[in-house]
Residue frames relative to the residue before (quaternion, step in Angstrom):
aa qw qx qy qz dx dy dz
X 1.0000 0.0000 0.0000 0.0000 0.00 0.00 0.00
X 0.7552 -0.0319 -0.1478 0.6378 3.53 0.75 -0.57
X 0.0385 -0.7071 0.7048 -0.0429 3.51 -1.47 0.72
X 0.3425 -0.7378 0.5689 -0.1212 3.48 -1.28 1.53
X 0.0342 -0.8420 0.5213 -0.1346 3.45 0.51 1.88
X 0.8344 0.0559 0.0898 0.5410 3.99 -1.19 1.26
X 0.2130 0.8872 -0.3969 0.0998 3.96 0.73 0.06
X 0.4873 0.6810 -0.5307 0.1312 4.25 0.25 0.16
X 0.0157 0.6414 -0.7499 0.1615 3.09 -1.08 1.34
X 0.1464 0.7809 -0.6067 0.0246 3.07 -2.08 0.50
X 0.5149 -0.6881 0.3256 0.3941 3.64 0.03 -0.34
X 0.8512 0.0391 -0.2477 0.4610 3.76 -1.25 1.24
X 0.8670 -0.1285 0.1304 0.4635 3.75 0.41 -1.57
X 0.4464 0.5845 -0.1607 0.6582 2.79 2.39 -0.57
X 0.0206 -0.6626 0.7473 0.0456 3.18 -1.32 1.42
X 0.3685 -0.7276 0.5495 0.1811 3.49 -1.17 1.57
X 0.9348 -0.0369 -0.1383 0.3251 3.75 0.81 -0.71
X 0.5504 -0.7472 0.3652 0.0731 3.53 -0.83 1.05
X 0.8043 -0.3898 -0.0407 0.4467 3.22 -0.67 1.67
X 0.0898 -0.8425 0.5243 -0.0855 3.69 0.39 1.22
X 0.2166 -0.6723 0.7029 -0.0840 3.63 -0.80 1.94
X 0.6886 0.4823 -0.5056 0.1940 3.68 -1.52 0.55
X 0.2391 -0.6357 0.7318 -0.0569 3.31 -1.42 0.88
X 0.5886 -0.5920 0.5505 0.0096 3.10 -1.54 2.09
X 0.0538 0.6567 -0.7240 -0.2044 3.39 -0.77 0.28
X 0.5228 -0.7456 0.4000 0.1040 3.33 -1.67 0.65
X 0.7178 0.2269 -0.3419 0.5625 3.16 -0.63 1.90
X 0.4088 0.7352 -0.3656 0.3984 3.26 1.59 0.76
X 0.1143 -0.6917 0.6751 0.2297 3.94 -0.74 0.07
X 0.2522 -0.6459 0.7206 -0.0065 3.26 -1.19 1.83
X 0.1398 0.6493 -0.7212 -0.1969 3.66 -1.26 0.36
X 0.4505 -0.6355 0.6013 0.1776 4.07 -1.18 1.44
X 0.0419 -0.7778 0.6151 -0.1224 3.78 -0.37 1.07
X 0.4669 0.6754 -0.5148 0.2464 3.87 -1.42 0.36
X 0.8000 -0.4606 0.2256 0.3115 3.68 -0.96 0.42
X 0.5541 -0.5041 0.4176 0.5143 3.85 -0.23 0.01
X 0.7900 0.0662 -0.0723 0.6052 3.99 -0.71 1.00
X 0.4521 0.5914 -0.6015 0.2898 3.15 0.46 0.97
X 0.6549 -0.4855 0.2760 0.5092 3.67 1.06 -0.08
X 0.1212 0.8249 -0.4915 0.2516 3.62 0.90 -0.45
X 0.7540 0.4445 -0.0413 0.4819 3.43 -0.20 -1.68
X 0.8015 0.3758 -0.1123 0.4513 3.31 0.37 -1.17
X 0.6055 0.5188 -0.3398 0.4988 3.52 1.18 -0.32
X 0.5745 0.6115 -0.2972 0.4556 3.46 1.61 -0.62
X 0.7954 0.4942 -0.1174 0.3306 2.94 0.70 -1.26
X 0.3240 0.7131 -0.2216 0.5809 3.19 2.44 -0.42
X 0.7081 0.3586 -0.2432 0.5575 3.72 0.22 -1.55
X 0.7408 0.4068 -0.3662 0.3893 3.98 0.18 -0.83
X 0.2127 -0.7949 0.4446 0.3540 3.61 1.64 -0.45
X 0.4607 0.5862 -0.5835 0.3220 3.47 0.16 1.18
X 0.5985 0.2018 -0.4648 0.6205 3.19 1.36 1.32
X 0.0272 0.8907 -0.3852 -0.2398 3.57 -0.62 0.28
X 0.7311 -0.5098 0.1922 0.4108 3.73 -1.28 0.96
X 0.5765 -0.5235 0.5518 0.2986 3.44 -1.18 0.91
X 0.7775 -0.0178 0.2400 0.5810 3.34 0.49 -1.68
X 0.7229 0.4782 -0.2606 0.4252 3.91 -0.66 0.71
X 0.0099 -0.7858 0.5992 0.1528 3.89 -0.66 -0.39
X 0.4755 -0.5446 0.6802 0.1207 2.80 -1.68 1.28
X 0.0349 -0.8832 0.4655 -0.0455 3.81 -1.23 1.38
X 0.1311 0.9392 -0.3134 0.0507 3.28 0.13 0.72
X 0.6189 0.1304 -0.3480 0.6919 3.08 0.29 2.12
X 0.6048 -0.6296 0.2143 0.4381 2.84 1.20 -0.06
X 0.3728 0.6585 -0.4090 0.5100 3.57 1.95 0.37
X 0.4782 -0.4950 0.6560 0.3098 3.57 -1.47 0.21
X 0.4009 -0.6693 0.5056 0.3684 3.37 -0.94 1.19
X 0.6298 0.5972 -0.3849 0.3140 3.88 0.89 -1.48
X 0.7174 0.3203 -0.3360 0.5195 3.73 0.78 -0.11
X 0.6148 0.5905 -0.3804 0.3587 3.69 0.68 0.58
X 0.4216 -0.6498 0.5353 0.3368 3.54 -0.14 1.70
X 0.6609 -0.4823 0.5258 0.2327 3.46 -1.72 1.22
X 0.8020 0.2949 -0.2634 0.4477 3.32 -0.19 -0.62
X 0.4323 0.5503 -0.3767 0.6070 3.91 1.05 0.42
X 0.7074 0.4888 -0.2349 0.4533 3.42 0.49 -1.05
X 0.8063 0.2122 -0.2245 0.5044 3.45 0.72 -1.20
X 0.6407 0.4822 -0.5434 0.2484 3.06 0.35 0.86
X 0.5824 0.4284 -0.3563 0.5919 3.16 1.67 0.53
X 0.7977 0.0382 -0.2244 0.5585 3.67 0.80 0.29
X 0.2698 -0.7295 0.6280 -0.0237 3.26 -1.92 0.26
X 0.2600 0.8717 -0.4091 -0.0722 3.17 -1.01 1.19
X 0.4845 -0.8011 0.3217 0.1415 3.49 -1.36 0.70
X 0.1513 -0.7972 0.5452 0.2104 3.47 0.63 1.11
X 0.8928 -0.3290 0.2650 0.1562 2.77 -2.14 0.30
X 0.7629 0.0060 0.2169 0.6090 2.90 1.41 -1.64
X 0.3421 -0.7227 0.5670 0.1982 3.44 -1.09 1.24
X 0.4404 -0.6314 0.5717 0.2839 3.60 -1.37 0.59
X 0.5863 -0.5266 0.4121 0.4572 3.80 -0.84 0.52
X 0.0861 0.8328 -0.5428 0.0665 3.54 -0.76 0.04
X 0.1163 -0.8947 0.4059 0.1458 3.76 -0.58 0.56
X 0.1790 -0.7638 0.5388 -0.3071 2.62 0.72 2.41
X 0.2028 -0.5299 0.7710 0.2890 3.41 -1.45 0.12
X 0.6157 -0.5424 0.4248 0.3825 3.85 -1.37 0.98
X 0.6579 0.4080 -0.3859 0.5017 3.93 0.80 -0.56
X 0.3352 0.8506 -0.2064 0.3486 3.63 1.09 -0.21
X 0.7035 0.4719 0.2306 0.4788 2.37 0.47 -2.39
X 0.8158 0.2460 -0.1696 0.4952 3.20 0.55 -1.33
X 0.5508 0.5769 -0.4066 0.4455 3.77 1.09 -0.16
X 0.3729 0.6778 -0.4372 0.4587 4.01 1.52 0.15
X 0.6952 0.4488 -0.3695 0.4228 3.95 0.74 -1.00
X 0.4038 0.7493 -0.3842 0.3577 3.46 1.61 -0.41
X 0.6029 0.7022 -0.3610 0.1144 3.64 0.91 -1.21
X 0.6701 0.5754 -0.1822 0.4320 3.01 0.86 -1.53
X 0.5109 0.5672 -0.2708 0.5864 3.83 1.35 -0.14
X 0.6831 0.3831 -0.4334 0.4459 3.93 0.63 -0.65
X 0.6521 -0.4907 0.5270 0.2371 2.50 -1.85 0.83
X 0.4842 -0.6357 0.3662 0.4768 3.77 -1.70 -0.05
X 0.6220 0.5209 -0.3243 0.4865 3.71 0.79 0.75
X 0.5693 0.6141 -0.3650 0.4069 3.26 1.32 -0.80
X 0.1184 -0.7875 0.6047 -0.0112 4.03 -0.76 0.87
X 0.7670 0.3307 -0.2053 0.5101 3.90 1.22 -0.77
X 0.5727 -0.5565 0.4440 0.4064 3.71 -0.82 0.08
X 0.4171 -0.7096 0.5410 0.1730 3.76 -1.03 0.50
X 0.6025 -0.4852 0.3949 0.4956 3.52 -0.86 0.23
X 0.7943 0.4252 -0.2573 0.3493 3.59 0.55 -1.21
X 0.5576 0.6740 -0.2942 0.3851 3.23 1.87 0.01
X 0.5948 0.4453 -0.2380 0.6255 3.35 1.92 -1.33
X 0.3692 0.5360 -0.5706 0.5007 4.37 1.33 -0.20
X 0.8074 0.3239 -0.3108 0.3830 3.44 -0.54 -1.29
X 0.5310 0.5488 -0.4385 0.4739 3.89 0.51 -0.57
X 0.8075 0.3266 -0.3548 0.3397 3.64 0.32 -1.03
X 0.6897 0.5307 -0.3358 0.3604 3.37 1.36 -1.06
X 0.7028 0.2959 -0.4302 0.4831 3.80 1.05 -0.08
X 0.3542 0.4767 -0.6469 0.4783 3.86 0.84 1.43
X 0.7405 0.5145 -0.2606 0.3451 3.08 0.13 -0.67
X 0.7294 0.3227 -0.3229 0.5095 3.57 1.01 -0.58
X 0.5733 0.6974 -0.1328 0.4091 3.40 1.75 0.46
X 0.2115 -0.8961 0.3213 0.2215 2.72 1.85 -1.25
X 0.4912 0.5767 -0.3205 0.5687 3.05 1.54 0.75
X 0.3490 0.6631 -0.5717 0.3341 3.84 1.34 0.29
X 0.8371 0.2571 -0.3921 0.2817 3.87 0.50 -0.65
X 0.5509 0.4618 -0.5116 0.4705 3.26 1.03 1.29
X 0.2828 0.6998 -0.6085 0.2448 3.31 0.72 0.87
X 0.7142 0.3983 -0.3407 0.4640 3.96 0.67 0.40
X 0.5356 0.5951 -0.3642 0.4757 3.50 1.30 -0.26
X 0.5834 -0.4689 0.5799 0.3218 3.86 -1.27 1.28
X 0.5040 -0.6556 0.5214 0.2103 3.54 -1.39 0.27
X 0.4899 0.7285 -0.1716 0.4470 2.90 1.48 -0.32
X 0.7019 0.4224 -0.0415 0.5720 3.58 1.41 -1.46
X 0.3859 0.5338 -0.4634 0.5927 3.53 1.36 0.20
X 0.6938 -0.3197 0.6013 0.2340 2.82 -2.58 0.47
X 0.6272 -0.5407 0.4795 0.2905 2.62 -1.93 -0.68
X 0.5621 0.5087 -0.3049 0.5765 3.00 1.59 -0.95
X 0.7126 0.4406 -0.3047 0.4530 3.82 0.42 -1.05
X 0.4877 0.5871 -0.4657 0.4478 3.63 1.00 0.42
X 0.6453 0.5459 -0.2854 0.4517 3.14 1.11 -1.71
X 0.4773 0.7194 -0.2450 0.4411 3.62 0.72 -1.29
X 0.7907 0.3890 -0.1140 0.4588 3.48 0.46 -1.46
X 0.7057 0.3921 -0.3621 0.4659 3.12 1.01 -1.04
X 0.6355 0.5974 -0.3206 0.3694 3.73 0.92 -0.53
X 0.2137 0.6121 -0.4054 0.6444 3.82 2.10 -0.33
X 0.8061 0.4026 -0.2805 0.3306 3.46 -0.90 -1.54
X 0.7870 0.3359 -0.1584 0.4926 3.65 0.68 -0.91
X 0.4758 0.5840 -0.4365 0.4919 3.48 1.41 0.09
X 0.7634 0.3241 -0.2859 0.4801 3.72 0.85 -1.33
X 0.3398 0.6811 -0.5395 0.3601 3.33 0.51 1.22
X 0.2676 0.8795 -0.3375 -0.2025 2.72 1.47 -1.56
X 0.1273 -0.8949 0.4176 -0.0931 2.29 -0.15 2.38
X 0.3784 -0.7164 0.3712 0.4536 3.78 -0.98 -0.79
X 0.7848 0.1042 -0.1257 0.5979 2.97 1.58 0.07
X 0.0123 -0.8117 0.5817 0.0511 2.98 -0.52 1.52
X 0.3567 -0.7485 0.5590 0.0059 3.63 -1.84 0.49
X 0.2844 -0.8809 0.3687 -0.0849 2.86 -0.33 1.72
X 0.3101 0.7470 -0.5871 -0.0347 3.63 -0.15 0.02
X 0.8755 -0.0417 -0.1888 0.4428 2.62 -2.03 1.60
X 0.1755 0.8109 -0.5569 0.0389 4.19 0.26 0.65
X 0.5973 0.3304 -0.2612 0.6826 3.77 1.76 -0.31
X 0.5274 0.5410 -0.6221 0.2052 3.52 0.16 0.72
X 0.7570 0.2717 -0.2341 0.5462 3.56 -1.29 0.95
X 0.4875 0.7685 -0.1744 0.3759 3.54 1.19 0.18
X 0.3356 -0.8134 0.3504 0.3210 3.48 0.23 0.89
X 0.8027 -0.3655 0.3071 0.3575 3.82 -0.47 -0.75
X 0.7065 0.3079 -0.1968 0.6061 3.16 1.35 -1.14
X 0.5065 0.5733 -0.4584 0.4524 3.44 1.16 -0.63
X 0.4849 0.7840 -0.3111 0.2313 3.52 0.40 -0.91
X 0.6810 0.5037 0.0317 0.5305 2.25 0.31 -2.99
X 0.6858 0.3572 -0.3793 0.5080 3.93 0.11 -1.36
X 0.6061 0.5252 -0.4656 0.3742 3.96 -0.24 -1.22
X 0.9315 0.1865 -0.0442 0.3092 3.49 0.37 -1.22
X 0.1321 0.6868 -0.3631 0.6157 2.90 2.02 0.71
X 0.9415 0.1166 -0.0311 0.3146 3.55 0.09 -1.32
X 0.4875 0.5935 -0.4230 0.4808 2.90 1.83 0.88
X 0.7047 0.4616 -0.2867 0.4563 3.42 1.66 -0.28
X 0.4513 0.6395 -0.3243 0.5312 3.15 1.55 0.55
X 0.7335 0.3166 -0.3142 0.5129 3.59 1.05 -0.63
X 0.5664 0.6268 -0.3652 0.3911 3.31 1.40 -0.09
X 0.7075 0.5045 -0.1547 0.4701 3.29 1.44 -0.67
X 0.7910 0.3016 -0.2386 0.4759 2.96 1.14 -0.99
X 0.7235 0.4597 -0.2548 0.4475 3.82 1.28 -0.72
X 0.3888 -0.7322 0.3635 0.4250 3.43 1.76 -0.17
X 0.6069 0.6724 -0.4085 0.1125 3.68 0.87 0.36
X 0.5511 -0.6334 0.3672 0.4004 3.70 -0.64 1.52
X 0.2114 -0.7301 0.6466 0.0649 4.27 -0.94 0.80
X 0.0537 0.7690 -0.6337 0.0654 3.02 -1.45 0.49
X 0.3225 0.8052 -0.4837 0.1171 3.66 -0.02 0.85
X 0.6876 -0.4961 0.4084 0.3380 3.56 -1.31 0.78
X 0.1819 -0.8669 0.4569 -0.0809 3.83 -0.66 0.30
X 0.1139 0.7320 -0.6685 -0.0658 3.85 -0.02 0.42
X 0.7099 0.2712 -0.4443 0.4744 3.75 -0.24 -0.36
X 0.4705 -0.7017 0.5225 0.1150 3.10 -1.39 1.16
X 0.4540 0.7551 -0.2731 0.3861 3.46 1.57 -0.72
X 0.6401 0.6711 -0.0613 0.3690 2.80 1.03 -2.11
X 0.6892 0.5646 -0.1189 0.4383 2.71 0.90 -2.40
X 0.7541 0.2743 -0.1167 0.5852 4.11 0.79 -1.14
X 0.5830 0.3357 -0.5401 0.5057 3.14 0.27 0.72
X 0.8009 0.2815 -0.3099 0.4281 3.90 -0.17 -0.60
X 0.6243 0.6877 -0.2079 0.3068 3.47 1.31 -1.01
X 0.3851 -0.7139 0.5180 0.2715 4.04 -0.58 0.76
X 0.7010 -0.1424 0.2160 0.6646 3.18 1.12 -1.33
X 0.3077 -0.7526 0.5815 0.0284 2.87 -1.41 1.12
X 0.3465 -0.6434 0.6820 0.0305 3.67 -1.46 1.36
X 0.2320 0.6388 -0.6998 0.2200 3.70 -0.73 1.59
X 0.3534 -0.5756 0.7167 -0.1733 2.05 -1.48 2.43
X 0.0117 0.6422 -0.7559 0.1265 2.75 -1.89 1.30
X 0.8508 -0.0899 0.0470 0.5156 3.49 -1.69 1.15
X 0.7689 -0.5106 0.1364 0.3598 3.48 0.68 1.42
X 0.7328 0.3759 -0.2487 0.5098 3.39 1.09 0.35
X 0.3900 -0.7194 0.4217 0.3905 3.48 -1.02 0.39
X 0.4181 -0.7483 0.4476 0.2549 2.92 -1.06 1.07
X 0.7835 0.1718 0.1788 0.5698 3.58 1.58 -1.38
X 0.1777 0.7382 -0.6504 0.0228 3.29 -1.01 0.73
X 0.4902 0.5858 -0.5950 0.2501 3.52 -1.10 0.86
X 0.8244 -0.0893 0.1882 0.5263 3.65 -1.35 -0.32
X 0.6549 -0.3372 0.5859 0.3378 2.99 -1.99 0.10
X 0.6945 0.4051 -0.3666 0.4681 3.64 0.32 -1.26
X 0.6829 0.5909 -0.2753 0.3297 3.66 0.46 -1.05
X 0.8217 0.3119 -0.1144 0.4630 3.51 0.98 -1.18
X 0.8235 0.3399 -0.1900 0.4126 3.40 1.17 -0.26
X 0.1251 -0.8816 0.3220 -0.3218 2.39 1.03 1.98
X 0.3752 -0.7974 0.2817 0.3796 3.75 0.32 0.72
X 0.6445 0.5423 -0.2599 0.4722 3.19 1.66 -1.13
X 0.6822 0.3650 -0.3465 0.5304 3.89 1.11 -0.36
X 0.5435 0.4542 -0.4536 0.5409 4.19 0.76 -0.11
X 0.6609 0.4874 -0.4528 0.3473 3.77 0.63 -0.80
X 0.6711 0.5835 -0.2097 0.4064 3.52 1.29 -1.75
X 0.9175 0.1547 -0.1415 0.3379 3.42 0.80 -0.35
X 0.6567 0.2664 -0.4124 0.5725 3.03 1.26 0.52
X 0.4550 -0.6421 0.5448 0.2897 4.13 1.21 0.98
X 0.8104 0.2273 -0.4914 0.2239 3.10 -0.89 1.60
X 0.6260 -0.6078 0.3343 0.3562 3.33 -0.95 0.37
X 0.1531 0.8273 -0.5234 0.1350 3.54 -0.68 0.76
X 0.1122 -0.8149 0.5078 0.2560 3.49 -0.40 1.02
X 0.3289 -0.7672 0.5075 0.2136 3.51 -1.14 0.78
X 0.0712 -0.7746 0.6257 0.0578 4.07 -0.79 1.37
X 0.5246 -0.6386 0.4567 0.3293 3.53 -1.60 0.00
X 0.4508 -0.6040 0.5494 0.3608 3.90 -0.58 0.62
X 0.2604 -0.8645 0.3595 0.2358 3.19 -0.87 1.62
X 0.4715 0.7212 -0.2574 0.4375 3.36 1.79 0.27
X 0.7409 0.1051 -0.1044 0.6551 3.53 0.92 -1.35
X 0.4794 -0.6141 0.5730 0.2545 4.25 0.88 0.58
X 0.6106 0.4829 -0.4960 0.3847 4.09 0.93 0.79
X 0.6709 -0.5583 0.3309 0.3587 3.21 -1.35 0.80
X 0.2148 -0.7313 0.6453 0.0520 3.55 -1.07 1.28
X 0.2715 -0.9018 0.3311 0.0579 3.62 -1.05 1.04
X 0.0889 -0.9080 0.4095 -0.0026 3.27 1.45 0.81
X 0.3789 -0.8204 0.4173 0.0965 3.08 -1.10 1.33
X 0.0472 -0.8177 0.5226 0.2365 3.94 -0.04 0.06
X 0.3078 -0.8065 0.4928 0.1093 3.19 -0.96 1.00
X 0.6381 -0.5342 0.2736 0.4823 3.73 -0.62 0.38
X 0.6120 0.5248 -0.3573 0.4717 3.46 0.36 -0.53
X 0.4620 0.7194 -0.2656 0.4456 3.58 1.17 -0.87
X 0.6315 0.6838 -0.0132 0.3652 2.88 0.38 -2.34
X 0.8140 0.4047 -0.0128 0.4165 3.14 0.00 -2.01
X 0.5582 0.5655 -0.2929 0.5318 3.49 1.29 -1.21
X 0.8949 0.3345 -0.1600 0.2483 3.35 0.39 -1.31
X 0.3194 0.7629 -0.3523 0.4381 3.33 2.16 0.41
X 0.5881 0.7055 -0.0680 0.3895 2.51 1.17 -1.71
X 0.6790 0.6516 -0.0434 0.3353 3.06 0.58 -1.47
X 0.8407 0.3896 0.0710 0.3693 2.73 1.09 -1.74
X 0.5376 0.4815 -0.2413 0.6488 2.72 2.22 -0.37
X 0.5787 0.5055 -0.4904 0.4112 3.32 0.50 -0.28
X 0.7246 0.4517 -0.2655 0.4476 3.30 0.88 -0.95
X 0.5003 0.6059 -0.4351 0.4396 3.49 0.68 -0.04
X 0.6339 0.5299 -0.2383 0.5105 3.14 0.49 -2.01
X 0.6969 0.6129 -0.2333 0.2903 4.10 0.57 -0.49
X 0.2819 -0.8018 0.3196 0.4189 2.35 1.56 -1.18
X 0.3572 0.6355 -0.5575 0.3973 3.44 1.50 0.33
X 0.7497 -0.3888 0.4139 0.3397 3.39 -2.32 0.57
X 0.6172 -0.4331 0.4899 0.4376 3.29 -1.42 0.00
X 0.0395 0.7153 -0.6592 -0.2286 3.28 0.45 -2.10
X 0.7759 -0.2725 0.3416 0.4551 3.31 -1.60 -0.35
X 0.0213 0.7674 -0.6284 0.1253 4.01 -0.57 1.02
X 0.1143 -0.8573 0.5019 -0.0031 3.53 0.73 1.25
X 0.7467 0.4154 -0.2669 0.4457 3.60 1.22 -0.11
């Protein structure tokens, strides 16, 4: 459904990424992984076309997005920035905005089937019994939540996420992304969202896109991409990589210098002993 031919874009004089090859497959969950300023962000923001390509085109159905009337577009995608600006919305409000791209060229007031959709993506959200609360007076997570409502009553096929568990406690997390792999499964729609925790990223993630210094570096499985020797090479540090003994995905365990140092140490003593190597994962 969406496929990304010869791609470099970036922003004033500075291009950030660099001839970009790859093509969505539909009804997939993509998590975009890779170092701070590695493009990430900017590759997002590319597909939603609120940056556009120096050189290349970003396709989806196979149409150039840059020649698709906006309201066409969002009704086949949707996105969720990072962060919501304050705003003195009521959350049904708010969420009756994804409605737009649905009005007619006269139409100025919401429809019945407009405030229908509004409630059914509260509900698959769990944000219906703030549908009278300012946006403002919400959490943080129950913001996110909201903004994801808003991009549900698009009802899109592919929606795009960046950073939706950042600043985010644990359960928020777990729930945020808990209930994006549910609409992926159950509504068939194809995800894609930005990611720092790599954990996160293999556990919810089919396959995983890691960009580096503006290019991808990798694309396949969890098992495939979080690879100690390719997490070490590009994001420079040591890290030993186990399997979750529950879901059998790759868990990424930091080591910390002290760590490090301890276990040199260690190891030389034991040499110098004469004991085996054994397993010496460092």
């Amino acid at each position: 459904m969406l496929e990304i031919k010869n791609l470099t874009c970036g922003y004033t004089t500075k291009s950030i990424l660099h001839d970009i090859e790859f093509k969505a497959e539909d009804g997939e969950f993509y998590g975009i992984i890779g170092p701070n300023g590695s493009g990430k962000t900017t590759f997002l923001r590319t597909i939603s076309r609120i940056l556009k390509p120096r050189k290349g085109a970003v396709l989806l159905d196979q149409q150039d997005i840059r020649k698709m009337g906006l309201k066409e577009l969002a009704r086949k995608m949707a996105f969720v920035p990072q962060s919501l600006e304050i705003s003195r919305l009521t959350v049904e409000e708010f969420v009756l905005l994804g409605r737009i791209p649905y009005f007619s060229g006269l139409q100025f007031i919401e429809s019945k089937e407009d405030y229908l959709k509004a409630r059914q993506s509260m509900e698959l959200t769990d944000v219906l019994h703030l549908k009278d609360v300012f946006i403002d007076q919400i959490s943080g997570g129950e913001r996110q939540l909201a903004l994801i409502a808003r991009a549900l009553t698009q009802e899109p096929r592919l929606l795009l996420l960046d950073e939706p568990t950042s600043h985010l406690d644990i359960s928020h997390q777990v729930k945020i992304l808990d209930l994006l792999r549910r609409l992926n499964k159950e509504l068939k729609i194809t995800v894609m969202m930005v990611l720092h925790d790599l954990n996160l990223a293999s556990e919810y993630c089919h396959k995983l896109v890691l960009i580096n210094q503006g290019r991808i570096h990798r694309i396949g499985s969890p098992q495939e991409v979080l690879d100690y020797r390719i997490i070490e090479d590009v994001y420079k540090t040591i890290v030993v990589v186990e399997n979750n003994p529950v879901s059998n995905k790759p868990y990424v365990l930091i080591v910390s210098e002290e760590a490090r140092d301890a276990a040199c140490l260690t190891a030389k003593a034991r040499r110098k002993n004469g004991a085996s190597r054994g397993k010496d994962a460092l």
